[in-house]
Backbone bond lengths (Angstrom), bond angles and torsions (degrees), N, CA, C in turn:
res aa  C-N    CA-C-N  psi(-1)  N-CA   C-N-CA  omega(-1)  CA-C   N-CA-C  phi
1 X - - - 1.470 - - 1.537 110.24 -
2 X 1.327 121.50 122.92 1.584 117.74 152.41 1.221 145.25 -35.06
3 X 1.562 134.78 127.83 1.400 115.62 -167.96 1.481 93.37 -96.28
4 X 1.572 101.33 173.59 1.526 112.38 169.27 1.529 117.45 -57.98
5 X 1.452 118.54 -21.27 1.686 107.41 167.61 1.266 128.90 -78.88
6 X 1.932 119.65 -30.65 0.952 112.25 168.72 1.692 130.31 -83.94
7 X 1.351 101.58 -16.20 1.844 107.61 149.07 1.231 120.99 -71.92
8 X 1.524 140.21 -2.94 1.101 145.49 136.98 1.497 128.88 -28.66
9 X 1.380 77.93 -79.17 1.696 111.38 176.91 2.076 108.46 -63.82
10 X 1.249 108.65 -37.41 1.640 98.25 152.16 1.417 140.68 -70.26
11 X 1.519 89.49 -7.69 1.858 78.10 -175.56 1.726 76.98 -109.08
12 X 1.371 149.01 -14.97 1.213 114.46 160.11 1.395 141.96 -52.39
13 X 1.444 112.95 -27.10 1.267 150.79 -172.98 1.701 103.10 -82.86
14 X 1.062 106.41 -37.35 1.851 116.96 177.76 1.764 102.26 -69.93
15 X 1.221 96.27 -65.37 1.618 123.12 -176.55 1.568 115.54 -59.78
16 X 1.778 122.84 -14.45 0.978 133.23 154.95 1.619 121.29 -83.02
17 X 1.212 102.24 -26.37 1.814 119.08 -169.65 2.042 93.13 -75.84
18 X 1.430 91.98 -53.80 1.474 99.04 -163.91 1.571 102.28 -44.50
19 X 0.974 108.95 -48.75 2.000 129.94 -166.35 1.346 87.47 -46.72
20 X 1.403 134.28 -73.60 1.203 145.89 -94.19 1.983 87.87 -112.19
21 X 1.526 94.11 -39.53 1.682 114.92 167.04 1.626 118.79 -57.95
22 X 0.787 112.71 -34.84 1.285 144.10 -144.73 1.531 108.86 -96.80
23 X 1.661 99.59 -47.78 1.335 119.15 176.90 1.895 108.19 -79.97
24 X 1.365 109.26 -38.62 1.619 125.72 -175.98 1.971 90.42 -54.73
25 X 1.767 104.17 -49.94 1.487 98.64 -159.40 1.383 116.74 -61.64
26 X 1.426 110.91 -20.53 1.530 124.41 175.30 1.671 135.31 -73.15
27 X 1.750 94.56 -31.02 1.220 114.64 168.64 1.738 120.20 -69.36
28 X 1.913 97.87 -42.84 1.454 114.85 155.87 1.470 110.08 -41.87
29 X 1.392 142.05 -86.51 0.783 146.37 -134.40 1.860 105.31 -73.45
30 X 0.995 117.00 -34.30 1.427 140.07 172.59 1.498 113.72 -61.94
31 X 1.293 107.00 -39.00 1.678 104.33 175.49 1.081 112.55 -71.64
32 X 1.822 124.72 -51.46 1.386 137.00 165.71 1.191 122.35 2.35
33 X 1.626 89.67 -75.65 1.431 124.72 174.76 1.609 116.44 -41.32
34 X 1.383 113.03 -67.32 1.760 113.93 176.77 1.367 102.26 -74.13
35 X 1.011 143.46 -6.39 1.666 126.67 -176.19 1.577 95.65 -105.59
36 X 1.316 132.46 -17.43 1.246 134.75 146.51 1.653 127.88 -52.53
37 X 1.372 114.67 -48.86 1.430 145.67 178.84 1.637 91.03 -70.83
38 X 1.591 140.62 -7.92 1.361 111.25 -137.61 2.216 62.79 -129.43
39 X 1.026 124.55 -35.82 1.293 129.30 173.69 1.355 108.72 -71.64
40 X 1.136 135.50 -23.41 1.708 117.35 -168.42 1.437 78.03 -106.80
41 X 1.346 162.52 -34.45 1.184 147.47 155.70 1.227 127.21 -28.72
42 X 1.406 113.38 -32.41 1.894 119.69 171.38 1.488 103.00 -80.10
43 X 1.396 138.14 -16.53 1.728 128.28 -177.68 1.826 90.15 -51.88
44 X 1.023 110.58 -100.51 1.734 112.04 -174.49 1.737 103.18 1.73
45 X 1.799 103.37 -83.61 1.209 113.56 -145.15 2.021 94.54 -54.24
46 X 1.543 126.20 -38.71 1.082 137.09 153.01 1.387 115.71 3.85
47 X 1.384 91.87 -101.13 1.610 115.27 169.71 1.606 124.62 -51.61
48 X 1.772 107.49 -27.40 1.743 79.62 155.67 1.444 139.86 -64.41
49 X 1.577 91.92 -37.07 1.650 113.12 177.15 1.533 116.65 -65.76
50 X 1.162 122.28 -20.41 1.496 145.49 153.18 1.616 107.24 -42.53
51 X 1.151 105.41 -84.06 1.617 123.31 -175.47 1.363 110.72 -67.74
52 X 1.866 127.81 -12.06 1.197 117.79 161.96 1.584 116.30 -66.21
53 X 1.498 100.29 -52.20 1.107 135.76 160.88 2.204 107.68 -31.28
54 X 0.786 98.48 -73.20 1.979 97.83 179.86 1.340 104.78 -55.05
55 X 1.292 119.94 -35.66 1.687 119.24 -170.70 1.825 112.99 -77.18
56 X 1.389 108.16 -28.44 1.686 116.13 168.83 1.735 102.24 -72.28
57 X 1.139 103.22 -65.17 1.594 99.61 -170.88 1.453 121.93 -60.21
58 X 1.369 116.57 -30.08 1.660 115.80 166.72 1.501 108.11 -57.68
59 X 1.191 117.60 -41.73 1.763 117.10 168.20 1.588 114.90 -53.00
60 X 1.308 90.49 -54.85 1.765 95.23 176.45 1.262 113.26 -107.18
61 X 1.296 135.75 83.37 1.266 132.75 164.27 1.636 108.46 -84.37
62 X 1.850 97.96 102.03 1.690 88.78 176.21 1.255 85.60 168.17
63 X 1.219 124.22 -107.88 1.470 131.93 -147.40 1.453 117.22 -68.51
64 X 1.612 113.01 -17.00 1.419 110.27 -177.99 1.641 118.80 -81.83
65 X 1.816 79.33 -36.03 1.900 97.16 164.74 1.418 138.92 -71.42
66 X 1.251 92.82 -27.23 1.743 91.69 -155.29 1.981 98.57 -107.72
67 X 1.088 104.53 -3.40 1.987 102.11 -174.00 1.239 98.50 -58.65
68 X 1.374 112.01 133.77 1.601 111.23 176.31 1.736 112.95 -67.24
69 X 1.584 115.83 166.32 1.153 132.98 -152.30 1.704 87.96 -94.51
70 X 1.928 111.47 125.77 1.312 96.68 -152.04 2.231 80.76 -87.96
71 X 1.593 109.77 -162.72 1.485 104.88 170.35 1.326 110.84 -104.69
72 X 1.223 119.05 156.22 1.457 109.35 -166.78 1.391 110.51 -92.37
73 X 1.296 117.77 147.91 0.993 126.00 -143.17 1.893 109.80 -123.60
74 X 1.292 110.22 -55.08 1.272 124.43 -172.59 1.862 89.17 -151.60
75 X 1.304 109.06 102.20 1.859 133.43 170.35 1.489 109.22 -78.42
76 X 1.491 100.46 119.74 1.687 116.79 155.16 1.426 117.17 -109.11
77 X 2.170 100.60 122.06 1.515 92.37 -173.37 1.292 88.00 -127.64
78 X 1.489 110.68 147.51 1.841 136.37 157.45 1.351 92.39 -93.57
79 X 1.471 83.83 125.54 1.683 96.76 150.28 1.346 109.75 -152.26
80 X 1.928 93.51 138.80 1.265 104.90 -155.01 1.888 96.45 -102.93
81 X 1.759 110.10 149.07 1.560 119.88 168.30 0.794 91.94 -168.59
82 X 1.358 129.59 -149.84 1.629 144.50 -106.86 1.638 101.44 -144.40
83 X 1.167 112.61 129.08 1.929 113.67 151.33 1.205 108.07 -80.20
84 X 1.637 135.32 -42.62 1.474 149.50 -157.80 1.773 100.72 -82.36
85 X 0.810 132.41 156.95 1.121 169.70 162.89 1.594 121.17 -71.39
86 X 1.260 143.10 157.66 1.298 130.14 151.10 1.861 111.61 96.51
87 X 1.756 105.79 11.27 1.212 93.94 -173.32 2.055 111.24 -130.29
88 X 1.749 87.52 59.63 1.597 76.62 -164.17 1.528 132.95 56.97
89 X 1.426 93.71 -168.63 1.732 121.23 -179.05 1.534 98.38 -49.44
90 X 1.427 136.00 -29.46 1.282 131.19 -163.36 1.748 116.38 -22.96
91 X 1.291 103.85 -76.03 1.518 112.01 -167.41 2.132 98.94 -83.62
92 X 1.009 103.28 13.19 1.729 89.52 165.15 1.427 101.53 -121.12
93 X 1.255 126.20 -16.59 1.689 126.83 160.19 1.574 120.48 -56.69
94 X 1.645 101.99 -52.49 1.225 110.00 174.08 1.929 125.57 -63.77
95 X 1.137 96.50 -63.48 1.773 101.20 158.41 1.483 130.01 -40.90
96 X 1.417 118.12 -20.25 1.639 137.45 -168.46 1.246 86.70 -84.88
97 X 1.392 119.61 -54.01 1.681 148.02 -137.74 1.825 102.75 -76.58
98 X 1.210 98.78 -52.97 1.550 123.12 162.94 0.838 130.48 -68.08
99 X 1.653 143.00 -51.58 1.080 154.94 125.10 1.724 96.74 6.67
100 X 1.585 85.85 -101.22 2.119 85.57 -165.88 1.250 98.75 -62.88
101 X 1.072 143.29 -2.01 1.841 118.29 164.71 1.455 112.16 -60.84
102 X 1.291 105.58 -67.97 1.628 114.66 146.85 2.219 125.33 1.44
103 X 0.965 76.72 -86.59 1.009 106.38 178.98 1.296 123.82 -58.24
104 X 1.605 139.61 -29.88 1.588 154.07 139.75 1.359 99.07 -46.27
105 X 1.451 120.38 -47.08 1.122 105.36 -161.22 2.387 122.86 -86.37
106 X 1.006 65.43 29.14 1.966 98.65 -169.31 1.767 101.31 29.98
107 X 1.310 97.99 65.43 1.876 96.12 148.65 1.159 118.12 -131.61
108 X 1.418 89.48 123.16 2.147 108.05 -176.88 1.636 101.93 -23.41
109 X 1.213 107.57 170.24 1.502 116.73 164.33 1.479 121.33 -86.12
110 X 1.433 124.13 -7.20 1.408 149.09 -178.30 0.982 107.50 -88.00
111 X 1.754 126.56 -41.77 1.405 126.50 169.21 1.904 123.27 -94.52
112 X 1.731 91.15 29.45 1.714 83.57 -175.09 1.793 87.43 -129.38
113 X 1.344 113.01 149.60 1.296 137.48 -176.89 1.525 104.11 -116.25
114 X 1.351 114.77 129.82 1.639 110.12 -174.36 1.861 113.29 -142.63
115 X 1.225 118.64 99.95 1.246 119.73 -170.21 1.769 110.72 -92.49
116 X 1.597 106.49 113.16 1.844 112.96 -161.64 1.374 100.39 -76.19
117 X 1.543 120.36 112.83 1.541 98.66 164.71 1.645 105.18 -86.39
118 X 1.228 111.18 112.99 1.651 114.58 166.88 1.613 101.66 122.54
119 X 1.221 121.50 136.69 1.569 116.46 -176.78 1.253 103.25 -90.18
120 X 1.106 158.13 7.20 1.278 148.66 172.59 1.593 110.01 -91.69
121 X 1.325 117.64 -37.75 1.836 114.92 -171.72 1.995 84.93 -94.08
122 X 1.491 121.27 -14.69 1.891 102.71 167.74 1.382 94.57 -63.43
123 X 1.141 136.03 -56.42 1.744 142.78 -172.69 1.704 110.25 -25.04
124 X 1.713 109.34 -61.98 1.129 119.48 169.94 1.044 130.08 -68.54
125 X 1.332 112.45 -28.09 1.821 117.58 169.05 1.495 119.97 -69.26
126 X 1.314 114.94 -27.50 1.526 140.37 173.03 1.330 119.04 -67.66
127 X 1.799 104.62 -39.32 1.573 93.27 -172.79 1.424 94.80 -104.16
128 X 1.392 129.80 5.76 1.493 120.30 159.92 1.443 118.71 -86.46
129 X 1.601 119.36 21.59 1.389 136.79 169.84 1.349 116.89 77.08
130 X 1.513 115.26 16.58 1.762 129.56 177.07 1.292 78.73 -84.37
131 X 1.611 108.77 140.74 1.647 124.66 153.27 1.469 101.00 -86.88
132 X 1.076 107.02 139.69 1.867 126.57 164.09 1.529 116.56 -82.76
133 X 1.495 129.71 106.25 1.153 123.26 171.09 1.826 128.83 -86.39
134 X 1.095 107.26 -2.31 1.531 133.24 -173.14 1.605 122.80 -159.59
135 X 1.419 122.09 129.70 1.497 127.20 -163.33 1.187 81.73 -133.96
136 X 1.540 111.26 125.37 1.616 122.43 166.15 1.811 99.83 -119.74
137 X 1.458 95.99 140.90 1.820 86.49 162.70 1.206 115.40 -72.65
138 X 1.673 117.54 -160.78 1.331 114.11 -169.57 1.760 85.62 -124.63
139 X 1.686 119.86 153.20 1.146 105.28 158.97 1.488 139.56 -57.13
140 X 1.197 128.41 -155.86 1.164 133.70 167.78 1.065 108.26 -142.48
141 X 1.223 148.31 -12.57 1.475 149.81 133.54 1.255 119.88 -147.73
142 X 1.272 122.45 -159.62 1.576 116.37 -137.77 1.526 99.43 -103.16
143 X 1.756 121.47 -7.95 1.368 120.65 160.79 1.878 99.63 -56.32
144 X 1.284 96.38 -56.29 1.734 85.32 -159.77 1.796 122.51 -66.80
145 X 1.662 108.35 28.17 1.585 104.66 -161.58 1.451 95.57 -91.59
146 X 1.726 115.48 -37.48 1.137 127.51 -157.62 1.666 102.82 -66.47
147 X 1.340 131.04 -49.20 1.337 131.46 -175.55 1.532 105.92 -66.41
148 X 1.447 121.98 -33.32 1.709 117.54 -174.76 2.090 88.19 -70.36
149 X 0.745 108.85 -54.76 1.851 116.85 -160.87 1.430 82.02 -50.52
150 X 1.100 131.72 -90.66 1.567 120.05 -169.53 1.533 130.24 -42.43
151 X 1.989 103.76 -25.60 1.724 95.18 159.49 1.677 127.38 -50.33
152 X 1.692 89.70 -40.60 1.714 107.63 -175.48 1.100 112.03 -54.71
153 X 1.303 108.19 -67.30 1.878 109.28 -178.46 0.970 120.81 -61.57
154 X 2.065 138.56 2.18 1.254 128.62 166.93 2.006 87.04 -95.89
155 X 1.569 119.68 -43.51 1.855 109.88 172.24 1.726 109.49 -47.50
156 X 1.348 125.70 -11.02 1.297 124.04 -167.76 1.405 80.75 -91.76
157 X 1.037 140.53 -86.48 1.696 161.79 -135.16 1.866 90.96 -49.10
158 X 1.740 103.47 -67.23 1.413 114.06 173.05 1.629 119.06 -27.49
159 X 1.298 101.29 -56.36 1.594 116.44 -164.95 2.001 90.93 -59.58
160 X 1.495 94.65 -75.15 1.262 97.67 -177.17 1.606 135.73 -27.52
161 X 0.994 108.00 -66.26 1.577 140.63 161.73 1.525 108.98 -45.65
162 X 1.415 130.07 -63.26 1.378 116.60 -178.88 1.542 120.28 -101.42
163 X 1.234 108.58 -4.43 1.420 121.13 -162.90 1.553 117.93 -122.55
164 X 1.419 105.34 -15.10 1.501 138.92 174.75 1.407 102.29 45.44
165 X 0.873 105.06 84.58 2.160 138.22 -160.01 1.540 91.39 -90.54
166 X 1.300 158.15 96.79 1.477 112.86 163.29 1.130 128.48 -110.50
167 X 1.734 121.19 17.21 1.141 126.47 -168.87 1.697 89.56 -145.17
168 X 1.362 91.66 142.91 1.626 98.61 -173.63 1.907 93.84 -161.02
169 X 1.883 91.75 122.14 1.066 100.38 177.41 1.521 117.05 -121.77
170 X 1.345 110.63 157.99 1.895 111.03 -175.87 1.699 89.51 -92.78
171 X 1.941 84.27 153.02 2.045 74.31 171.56 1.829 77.09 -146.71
172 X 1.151 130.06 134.14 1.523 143.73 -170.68 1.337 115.67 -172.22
173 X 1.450 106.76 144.60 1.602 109.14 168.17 1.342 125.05 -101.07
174 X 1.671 91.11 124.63 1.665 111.22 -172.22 1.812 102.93 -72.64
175 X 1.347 81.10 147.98 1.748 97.92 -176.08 1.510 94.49 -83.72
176 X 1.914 113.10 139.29 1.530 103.78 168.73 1.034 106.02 -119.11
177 X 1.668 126.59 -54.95 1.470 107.30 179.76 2.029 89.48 -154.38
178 X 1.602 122.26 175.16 1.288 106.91 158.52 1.443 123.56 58.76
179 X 1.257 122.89 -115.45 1.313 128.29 176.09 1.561 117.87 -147.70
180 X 1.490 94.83 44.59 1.917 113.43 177.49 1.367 84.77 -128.80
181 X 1.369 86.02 164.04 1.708 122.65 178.89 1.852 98.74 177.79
182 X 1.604 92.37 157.16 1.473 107.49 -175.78 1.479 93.07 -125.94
183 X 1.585 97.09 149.75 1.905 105.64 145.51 1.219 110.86 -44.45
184 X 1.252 110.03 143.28 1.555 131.75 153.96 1.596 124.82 -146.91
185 X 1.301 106.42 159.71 1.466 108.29 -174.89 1.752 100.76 -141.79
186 X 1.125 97.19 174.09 1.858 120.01 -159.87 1.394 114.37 178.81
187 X 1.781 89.42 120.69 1.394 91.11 -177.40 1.124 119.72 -87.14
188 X 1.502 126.64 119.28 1.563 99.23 -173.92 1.675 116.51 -99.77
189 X 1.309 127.67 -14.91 1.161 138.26 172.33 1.539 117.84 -129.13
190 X 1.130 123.12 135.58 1.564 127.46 -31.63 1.060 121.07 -44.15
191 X 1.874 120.57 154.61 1.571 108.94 -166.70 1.793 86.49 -85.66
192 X 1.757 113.66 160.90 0.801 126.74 170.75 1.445 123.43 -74.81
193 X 1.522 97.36 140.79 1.671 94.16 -151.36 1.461 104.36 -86.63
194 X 1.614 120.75 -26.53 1.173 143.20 164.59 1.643 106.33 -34.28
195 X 1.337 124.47 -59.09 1.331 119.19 -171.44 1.473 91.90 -97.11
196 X 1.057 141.69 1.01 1.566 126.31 155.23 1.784 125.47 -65.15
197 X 1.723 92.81 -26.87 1.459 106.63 -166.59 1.361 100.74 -83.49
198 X 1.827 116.12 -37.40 1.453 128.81 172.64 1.579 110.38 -43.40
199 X 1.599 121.60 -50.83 1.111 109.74 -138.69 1.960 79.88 -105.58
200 X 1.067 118.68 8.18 1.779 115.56 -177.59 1.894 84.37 -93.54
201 X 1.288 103.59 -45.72 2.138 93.00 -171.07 1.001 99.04 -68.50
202 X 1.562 143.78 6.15 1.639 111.67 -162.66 1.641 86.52 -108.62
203 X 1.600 101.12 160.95 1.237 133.09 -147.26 1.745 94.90 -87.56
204 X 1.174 112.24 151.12 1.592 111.74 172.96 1.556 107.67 -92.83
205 X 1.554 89.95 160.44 1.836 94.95 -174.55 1.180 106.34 -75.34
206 X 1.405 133.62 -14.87 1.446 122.51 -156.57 1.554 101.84 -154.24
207 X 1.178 119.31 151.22 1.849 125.11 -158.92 0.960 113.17 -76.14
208 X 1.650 130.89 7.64 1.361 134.11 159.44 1.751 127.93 -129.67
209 X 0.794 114.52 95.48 1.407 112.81 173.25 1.486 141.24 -45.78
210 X 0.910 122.26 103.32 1.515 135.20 -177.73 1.446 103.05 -20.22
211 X 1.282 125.05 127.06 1.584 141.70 140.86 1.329 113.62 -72.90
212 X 1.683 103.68 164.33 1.715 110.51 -158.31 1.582 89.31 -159.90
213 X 1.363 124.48 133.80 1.435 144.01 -172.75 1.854 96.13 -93.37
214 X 1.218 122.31 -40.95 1.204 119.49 -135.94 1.147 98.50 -95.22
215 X 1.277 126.00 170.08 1.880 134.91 -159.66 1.541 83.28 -75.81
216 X 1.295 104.66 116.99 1.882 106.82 169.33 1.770 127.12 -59.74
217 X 1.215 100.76 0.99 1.685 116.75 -171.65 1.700 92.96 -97.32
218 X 1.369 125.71 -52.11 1.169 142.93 129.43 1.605 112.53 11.71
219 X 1.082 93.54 -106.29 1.506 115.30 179.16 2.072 108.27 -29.77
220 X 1.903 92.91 -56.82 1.492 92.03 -158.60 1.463 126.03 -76.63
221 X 1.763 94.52 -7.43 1.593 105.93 173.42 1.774 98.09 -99.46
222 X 1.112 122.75 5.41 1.665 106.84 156.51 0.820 116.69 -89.72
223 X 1.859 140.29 -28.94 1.880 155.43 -146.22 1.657 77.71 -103.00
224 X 1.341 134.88 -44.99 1.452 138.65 178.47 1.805 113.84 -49.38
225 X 1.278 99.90 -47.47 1.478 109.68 -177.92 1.115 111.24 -63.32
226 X 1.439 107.80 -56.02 1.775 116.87 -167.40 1.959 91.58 -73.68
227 X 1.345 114.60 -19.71 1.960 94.06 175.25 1.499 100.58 -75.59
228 X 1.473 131.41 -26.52 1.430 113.93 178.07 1.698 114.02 -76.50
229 X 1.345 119.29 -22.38 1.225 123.05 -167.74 1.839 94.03 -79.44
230 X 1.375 127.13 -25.40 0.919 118.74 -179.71 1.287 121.91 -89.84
231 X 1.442 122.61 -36.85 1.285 133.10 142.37 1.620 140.08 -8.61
232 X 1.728 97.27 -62.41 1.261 118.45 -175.42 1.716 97.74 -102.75
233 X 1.304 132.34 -6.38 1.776 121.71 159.04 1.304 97.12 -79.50
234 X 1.146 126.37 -19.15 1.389 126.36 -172.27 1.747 115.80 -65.38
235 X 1.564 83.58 -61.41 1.588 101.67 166.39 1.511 127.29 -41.35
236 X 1.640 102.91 -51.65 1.361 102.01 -168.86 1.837 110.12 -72.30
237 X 1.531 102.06 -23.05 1.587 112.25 -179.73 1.688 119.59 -57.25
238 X 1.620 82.94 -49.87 1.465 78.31 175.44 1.311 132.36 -92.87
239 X 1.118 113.99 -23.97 1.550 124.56 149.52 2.146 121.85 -34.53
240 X 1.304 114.98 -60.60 1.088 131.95 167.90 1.774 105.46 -59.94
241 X 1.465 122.56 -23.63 1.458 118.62 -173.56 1.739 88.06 -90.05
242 X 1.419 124.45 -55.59 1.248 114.37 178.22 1.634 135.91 -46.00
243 X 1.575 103.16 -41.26 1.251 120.14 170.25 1.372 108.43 -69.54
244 X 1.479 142.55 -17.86 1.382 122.92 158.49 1.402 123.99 -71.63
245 X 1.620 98.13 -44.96 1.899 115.58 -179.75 1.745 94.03 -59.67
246 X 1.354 125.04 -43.39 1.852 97.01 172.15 1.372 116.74 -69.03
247 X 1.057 127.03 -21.34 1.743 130.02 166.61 0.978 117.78 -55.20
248 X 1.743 106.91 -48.79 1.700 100.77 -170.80 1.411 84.88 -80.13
249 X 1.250 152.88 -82.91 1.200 139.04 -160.94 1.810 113.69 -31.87
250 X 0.797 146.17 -15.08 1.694 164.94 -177.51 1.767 89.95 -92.88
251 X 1.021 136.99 -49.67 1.217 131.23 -145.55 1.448 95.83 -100.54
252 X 1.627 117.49 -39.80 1.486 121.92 179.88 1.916 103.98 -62.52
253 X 0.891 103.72 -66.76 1.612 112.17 164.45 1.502 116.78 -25.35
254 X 1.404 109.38 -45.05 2.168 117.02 -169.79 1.175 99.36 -96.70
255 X 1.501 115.39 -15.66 2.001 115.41 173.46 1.182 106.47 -76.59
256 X 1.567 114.82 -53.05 1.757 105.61 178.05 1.595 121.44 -60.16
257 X 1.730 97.85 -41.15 1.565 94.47 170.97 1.435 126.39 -35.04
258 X 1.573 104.54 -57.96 1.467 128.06 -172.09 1.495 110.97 -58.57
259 X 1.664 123.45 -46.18 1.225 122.58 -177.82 1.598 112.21 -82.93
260 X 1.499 127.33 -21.54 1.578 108.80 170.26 1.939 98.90 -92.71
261 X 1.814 121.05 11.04 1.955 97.04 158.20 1.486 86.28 -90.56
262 X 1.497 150.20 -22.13 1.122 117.53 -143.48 1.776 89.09 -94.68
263 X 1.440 136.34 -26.08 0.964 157.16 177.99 1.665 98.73 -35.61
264 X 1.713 97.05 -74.70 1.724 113.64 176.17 1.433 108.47 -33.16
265 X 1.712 96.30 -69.98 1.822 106.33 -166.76 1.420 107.96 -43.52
266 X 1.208 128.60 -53.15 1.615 133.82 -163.45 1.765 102.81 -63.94
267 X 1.749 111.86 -21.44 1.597 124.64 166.42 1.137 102.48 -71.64
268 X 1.033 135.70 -59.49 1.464 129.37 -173.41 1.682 117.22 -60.61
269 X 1.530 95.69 -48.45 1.782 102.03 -172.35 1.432 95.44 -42.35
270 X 1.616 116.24 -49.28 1.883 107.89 -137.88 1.538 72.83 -98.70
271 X 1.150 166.36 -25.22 1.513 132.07 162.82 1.528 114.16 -69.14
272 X 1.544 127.58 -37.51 1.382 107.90 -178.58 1.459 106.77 -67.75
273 X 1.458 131.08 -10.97 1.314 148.55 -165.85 1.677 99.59 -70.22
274 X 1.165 87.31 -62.72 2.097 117.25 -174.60 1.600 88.73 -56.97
275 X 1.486 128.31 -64.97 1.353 122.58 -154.24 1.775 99.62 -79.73
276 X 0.777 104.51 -21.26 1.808 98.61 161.53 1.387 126.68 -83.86
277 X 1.043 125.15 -39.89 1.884 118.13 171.93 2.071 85.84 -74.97
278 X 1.276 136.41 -66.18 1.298 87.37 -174.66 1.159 139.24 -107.09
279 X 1.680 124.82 59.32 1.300 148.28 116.36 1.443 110.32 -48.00
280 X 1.500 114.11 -45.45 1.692 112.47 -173.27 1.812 97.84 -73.71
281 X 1.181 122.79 -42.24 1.373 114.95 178.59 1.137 129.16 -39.33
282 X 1.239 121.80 -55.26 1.545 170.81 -92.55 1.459 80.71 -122.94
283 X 1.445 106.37 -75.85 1.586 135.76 172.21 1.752 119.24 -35.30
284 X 1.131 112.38 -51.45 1.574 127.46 178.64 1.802 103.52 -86.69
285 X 1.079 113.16 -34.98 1.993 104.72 152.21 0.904 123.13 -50.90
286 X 1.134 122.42 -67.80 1.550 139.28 -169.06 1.685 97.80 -79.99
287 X 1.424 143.43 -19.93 1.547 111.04 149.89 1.355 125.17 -86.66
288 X 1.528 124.78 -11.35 1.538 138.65 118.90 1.532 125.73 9.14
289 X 1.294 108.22 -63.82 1.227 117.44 -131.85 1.938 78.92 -114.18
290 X 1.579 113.06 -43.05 1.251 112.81 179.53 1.407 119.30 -73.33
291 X 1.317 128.79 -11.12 1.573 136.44 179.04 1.718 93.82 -101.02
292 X 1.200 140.80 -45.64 1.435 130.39 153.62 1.509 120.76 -42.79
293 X 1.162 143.58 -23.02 1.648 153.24 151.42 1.515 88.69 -71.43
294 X 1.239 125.59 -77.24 1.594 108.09 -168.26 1.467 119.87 -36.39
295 X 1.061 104.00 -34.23 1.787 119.52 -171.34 1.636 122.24 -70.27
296 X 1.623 93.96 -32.26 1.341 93.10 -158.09 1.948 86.10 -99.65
C-alpha cells in the first residue's frame, strides 16, 4: 500500500506534467494560427503569378497548353513531416499516403527519387523499403520556410538535370480546421496543363490586356518558378499547421489522461490519509485503554 508521502510526491509529478502539457497545448494552438496566417498570405502573391501567367498564354495559346502529357518515367517525391515527436499518426499517415500513391502509379522503386522533409516520416519511408535520397529538417517558423523552398528547387533542378527526374510530386498534410487535417498530394512537375488551359480561357478584368517586351519563353519559365516557390511555401505551411493540430490533439488526449490520474491520486491520498489518522486513533485507544488496566 502507498503512504501519504509517496502519493504526495505523485500528484506533484502529475501537477507538474499537467503544466508542462498544458503549456505545449498553447504553444500548439499558436503556431496553427501563424502557419495558417502564413497560407492566406500566398492568395495575393498567387493570383499575381496567375494573371502573369493568363497574359503569356493568351499571346501563346498553343504550345504551352496543348503538348501531350509525357509517361512517367523516373518520379521525384517530397514528403513533408516532422523532426519533433509528440504529434500522433501524422508522419505514418503521410508516408502510408505516399507510399501507395507511388505505387498505383507503377514506378519501380529504382526509378523513384524521394526527398524527406523531417527525419521522423524518412524513418517510415525507410522501413517501408523506400530509400531516402535527401533529409531536410523541418522549420521552426515561418522565417525559416523561405531558405528550405529555395534548397528544394535547386534539389529539384539536380534531380532533373543529372538524374532526369521528370515528374515530381508533393505529398503533405493539409490543415482543415481545429485539430484535423488530411493527406494531400500536388503535382508540381510537370505543371498541369489542365489548370494552365483554365487560367489561359479566363476572361480579363479590364478591356485591354497587358503587353510584355520580354522574350515570352523568358517570362513563362520565371511566372513557373515563382508557381513552385509558391507551391512548395505552401507545402511547408500547411504541413507545419497540421503537425501542430496533431499535437494539440496529442496534448488534449495527455490533459484528460493527466486530470482523471490526478483525480484517482487525490482518491487515494484522502483515503490512505483517513486510514492513517484512524490507525493513529485506534493506536492512542488501545494505549488508553492498556494504561487504564495498568491502573486499576
Amino acid at each position: 500500500m502507498q503512504t501519504t508521502e509517496s502519493l504526495k510526491r505523485r500528484l506533484k509529478s502529475a501537477g507538474d506534467l499537467l503544466s508542462v502539457v498544458k503549456t505545449m497545448k498553447a504553444l500548439a494552438a499558436v503556431s496553427i494560427r501563424q502557419y495558417q496566417r502564413a497560407v492566406e498570405s500566398l492568395t495575393d502573391y498567387n493570383r499575381t503569378v496567375e494573371m502573369g501567367l493568363q497574359i503569356v498564354l493568351k499571346e501563346r495559346m498553343g504550345g504551352a497548353t496543348q503538348t501531350k502529357t509525357a509517361a512517367v518515367k523516373r518520379l521525384g517525391a517530397i514528403v513533408f513531416g516532422s523532426d519533433q515527436g509528440l504529434c500522433g499518426q501524422l508522419n505514418e499517415q503521410i508516408s502510408v499516403f505516399a507510399l501507395e500513391h507511388m505505387k498505383t502509379m507503377g514506378v519501380k522503386k529504382e526509378n523513384r527519387m524521394v526527398l524527406s522533409v523531417g527525419a521522423r516520416v524518412a524513418d517510415y519511408v525507410e522501413d517501408a523499403g523506400q530509400p531516402i535520397n535527401e533529409v531536410l529538417t523541418t522549420p521552426s517558423s515561418t522565417a525559416g520556410i523561405t531558405p528550405l523552398v529555395q534548397e528544394i528547387i535547386m534539389i529539384i533542378d539536380e534531380w532533373h538535370f543529372r538524374h532526369q527526374v521528370d515528374h515530381f510530386l508533393l505529398f503533405y498534410n493539409k490543415y482543415l480546421s481545429g485539430a484535423t487535417y488530411r493527406a494531400h498530394m500536388v503535382q508540381l512537375l510537370p505543371v498541369n496543363r489542365e489548370w494552365l488551359k483554365e487560367i489561359a480561357r479566363k476572361k480579363w478584368d479590364s478591356k485591354s490586356l497587358p503587353i510584355f517586351r520580354m522574350d515570352g519563353d523568358l517570362i513563362f519559365s520565371s511566372l513557373i518558378r515563382e508557381y513552385l516557390f509558391v507551391s512548395l511555401y505552401r507545402a511547408f505551411a500547411e504541413s507545419l499547421a497540421s503537425e501542430n493540430a496533431s499535437r494539440l490533439a496529442s496534448m488534449q488526449n495527455a490533459e484528460k489522461n493527466i486530470e482523471e490520474q490526478l483525480q484517482d491520486l487525490h482518491v487515494q491520498f484522502h483515503r490512505t490519509r483517513q486510514m492513517t489518522i484512524t490507525e493513529e486513533l485506534l493506536d492512542i485507544v488501545a494505549g488508553f485503554e492498556a494504561l487504564q488496566k495498568e491502573a486499576s
